[in-house]
C-alpha positions in Angstrom: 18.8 68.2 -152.7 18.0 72.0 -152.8 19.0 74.1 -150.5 16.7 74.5 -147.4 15.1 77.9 -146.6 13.6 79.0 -143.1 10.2 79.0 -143.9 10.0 82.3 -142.0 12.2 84.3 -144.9 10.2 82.6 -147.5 9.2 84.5 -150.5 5.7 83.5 -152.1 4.9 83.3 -155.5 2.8 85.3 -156.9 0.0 82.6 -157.4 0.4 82.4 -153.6 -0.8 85.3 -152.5 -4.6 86.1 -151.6 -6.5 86.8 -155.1 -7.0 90.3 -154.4 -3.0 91.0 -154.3 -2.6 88.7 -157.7 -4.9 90.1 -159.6 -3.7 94.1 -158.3 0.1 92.4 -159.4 -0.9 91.5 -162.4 -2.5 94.7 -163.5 0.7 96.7 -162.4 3.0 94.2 -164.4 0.8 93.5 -167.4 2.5 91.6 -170.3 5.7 91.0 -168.1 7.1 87.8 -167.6 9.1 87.0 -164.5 11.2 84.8 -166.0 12.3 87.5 -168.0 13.6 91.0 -167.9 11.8 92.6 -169.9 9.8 95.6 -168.3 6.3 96.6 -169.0 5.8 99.1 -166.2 7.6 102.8 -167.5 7.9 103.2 -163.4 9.8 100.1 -162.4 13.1 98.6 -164.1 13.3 94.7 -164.3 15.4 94.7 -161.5 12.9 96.9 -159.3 10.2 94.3 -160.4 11.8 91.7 -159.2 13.0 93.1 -156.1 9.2 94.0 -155.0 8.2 91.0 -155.9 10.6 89.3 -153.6 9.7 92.0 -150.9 6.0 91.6 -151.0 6.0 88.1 -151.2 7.7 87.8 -147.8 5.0 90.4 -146.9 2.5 87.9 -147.2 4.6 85.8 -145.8 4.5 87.1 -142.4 0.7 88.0 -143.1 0.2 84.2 -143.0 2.2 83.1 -140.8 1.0 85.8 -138.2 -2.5 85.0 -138.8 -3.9 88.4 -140.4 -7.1 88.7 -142.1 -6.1 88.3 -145.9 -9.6 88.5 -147.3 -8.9 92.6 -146.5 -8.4 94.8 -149.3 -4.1 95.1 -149.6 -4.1 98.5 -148.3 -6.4 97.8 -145.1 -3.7 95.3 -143.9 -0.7 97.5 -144.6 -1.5 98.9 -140.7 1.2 100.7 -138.0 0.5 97.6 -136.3 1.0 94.9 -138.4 4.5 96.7 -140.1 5.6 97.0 -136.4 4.9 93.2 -135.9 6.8 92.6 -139.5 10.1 95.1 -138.3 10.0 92.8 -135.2 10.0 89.6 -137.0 13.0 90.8 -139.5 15.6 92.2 -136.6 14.3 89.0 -135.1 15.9 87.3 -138.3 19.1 89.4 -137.8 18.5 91.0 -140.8 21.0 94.1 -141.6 18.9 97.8 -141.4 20.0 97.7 -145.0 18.2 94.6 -146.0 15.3 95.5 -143.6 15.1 99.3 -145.1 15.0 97.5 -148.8 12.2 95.5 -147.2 9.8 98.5 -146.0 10.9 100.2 -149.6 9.5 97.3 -151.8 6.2 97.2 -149.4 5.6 100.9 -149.7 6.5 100.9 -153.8 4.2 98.3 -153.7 1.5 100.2 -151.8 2.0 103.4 -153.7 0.8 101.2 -156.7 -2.1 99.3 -155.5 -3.3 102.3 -153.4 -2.0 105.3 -154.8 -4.6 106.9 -152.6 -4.0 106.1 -149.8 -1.5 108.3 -147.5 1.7 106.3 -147.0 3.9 109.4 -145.5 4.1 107.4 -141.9 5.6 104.0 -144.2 8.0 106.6 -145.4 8.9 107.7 -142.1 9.8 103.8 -141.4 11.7 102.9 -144.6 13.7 106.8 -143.7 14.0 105.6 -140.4 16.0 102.0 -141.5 17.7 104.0 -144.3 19.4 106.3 -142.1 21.0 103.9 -139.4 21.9 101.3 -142.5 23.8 104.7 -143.7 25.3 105.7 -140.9 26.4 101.5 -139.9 27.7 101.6 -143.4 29.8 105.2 -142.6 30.9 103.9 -139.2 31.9 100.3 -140.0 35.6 99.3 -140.8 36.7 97.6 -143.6 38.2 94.1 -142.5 39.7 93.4 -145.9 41.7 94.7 -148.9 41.7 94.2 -152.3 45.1 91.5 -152.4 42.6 89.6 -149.5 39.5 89.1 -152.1 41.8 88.8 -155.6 44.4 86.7 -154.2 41.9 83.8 -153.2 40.1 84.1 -156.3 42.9 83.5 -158.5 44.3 80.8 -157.1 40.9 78.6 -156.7 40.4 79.9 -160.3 43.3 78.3 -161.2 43.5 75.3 -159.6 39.6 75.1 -161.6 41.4 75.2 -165.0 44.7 73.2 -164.0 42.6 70.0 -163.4 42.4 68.9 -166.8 39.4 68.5 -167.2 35.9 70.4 -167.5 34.1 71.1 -164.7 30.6 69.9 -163.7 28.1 71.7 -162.5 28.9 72.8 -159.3 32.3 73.7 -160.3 31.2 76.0 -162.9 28.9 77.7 -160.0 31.9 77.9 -158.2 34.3 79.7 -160.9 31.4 81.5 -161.9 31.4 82.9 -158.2 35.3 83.5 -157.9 35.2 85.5 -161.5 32.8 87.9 -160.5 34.5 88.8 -157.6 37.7 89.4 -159.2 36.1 91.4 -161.5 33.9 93.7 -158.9 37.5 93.9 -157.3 39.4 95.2 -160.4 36.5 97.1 -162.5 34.5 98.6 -159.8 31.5 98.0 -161.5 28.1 98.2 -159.9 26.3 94.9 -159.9 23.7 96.3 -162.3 26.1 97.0 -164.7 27.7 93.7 -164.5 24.5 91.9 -164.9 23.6 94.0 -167.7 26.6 93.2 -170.2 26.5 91.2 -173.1 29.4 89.7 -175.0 29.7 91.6 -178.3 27.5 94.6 -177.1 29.0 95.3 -173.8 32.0 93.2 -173.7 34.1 92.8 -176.4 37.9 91.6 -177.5 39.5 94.4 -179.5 43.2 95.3 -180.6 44.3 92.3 -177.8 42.4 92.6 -175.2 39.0 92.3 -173.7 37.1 95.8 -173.0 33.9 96.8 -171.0 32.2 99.8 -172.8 28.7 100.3 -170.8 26.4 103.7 -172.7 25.6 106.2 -170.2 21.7 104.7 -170.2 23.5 102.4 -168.6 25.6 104.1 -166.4 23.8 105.3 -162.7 25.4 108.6 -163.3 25.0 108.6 -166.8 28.7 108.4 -167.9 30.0 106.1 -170.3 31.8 103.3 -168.7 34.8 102.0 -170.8 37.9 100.4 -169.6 39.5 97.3 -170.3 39.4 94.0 -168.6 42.7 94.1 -166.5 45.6 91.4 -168.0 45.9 89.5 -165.0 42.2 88.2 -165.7 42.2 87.3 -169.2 43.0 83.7 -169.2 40.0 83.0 -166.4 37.8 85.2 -168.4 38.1 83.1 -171.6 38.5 79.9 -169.5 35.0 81.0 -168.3 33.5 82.0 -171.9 35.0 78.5 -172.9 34.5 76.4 -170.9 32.3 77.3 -168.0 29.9 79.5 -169.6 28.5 76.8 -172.0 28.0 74.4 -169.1 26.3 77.2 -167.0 23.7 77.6 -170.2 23.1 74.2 -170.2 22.0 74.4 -173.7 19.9 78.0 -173.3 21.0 80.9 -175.0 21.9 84.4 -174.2 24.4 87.1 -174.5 24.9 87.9 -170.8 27.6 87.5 -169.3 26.6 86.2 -166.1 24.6 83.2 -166.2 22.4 81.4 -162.7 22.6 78.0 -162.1 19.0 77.1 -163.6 20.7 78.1 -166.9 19.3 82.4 -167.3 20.7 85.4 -167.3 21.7 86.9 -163.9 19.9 90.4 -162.5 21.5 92.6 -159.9 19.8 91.5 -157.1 20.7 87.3 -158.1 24.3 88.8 -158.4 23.7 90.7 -154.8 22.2 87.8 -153.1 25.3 84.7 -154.7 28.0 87.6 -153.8 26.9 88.3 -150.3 26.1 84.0 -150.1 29.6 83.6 -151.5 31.9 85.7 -149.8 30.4 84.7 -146.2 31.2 80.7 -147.1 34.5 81.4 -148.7 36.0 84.7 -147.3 34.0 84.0 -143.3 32.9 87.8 -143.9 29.5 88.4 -146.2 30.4 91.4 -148.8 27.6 92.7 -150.8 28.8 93.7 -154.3 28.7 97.7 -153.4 31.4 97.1 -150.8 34.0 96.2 -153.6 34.2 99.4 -154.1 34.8 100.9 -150.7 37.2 97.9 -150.9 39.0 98.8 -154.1 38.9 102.6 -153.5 40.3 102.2 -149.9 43.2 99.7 -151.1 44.1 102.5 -154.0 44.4 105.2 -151.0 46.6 103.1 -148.3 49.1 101.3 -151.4 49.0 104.6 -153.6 47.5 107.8 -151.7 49.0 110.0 -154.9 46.5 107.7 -157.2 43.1 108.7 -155.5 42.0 110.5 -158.0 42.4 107.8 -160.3 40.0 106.1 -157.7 37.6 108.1 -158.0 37.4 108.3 -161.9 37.5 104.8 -161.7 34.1 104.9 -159.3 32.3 107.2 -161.6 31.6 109.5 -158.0 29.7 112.6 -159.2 32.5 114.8 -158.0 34.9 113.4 -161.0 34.0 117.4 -162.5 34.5 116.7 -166.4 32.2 117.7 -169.4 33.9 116.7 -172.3 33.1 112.5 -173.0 36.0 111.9 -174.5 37.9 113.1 -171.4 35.6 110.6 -169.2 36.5 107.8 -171.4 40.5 108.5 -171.2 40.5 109.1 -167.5 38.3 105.7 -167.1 40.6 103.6 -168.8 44.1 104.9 -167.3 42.3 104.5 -164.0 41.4 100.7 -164.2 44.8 99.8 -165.2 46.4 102.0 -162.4 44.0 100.2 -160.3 44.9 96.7 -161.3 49.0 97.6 -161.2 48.2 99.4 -157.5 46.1 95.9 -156.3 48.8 93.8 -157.8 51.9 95.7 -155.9 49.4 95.9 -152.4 49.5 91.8 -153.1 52.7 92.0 -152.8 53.1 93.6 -149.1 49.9 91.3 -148.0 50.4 88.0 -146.4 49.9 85.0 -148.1 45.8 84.4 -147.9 45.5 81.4 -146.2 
């Protein structure tokens, strides 16, 4: 049985919404294929396709379910009055600002699209306003947990995943699948978009020993090369996952991504945001969206090893990591994630057992 979703959060298909919103879609994303990542719009990446879909599906969500007049053109029911009614029924929700900012932003990209037109500056205003408090929550809450809290847990249910002699089913697979991306997120820092973007033998690949990331600055949100190595200590899970697990996640599909959904495709950033954030609240009793690793990984590095934060921050590509050479970028890069995994592994050390 699937899991059960509050019809209220519901996102509808495309082929759901009112005919006027379809057909406006359609024209915006001609030739693209949800099911796919491939782009046709120059504005929008995959991931910001995807994304607005989601967001302006729950659009018409509330739409319906509040009773507005859908034969209107799109633009005529994006109102003060009716976004006011929509912010009410996500707090209602107990959304986070953040998730409720990213909500306004994919109705307004959306609007910008279908009604380029039309003056949007007061939607703005809204999305600013979200965007600002989700900023300055993020600034003012306290981290609860370390590195040694996230890595240690994964590990060991990692382990105790290959130690049972035999391959996992589904579920299981889901469940390693989980554990292995946040032990890497934890050691690698990587943004979820990066993650979701590599491929083994493009992105990821085993050379002189050992498994290494190298991500092209196309790639990169600050446009530096990404290339370190895949700390030690995961190794064994990560070719117990390409494997064993991998294969069963595929369930006979092909691809070269790395991280693969349960219905067999590749994983975007936002399916790696939403199974982290599910993940981590079920397992860990805190939710942790994949950006927090980093405040989680950088923080750790600064209480176990203050004299190493500038490692840190090389390792976070930060903007103010002041370098012009590439070749320097690339050396800093990998002595920083292996200072990173030997600083997590001796913090372990001073942590209590996770229970």
């Amino acid at each position: 049985m699937g899991r059960k979703i509050d019809p209220a959060r519901a996102c509808l298909h495309v082929r759901d919404w009112p005919a006027s919103d379809e057909a406006l879609w359609a024209e915006a994303t001609s030739d693209h294929n949800f099911d796919s990542e491939t782009m046709a719009r120059r504005t929008w990446r995959s991931s910001t396709v995807q994304a607005n879909r989601e967001g302006y599906g729950r659009w018409i969500n509330h739409l319906k379910r509040s009773g507005a007049e859908l034969s209107m053109a799109p633009d005529q029911r994006v109102t003060p009055e009716q976004v006011k009614l929509y912010l009410r029924e996500l707090r209602a929700q107990k959304l986070g600002l953040q998730t409720i900012a990213n909500r306004i932003s994919q109705l307004l990209s959306v609007m910008l699209v279908f009604a380029p037109e039309q003056e949007w500056d007061w939607l703005r205003q809204r999305f600013n306003r979200y965007a600002l408090m989700a900023k300055d929550g993020r600034e003012t809450r306290p981290l609860t947990k370390l590195s040694g809290d996230i890595l240690g847990p994964a590990l060991k249910h990692m382990d105790a995943i290959r130690k049972t002699g035999s391959r996992p089913d589904l579920p299981r697979a889901i469940e390693y699948r989980n554990w292995l991306m946040l032990a890497m997120l934890m050691l690698t820092s990587l943004r979820r978009e990066n993650l979701a973007r590599i491929e083994i033998g493009v992105h990821l690949k085993f050379v002189n020993g050992e498994w290494l990331v190298d991500l092209p600055p196309a790639q990169v949100k600050q446009k530096k090369r990404i290339k370190m190595p895949i700390p030690s200590v995961l190794e064994p899970f990560l070719d117990f996952y390409l494997e064993e697990v991998r294969p069963i996640l595929l369930q006979g599909r092909e691809t070269a991504r790395l991280c693969i959904s349960r219905s067999g495709t590749a994983m975007g950033g936002h399916s790696i945001y939403i199974a982290v954030a599910n993940f981590t609240a079920k397992q860990l009793g805190e939710r942790i969206n994949p950006h927090r690793f980093r405040h989680i990984g950088a923080s750790s590095t600064a209480i176990a090893a203050p004299e190493k934060i500038e490692e840190a921050r090389a390792l976070l590509t930060h903007s103010d990591v002041r370098t012009t050479e590439e070749r320097y970028i690339i050396a800093k890069s990998l002595a920083a994630s292996r200072q990173h995994a030997d600083v997590i592994a001796e913090l372990r050390k001073r942590l209590p057992p996770s229970q």
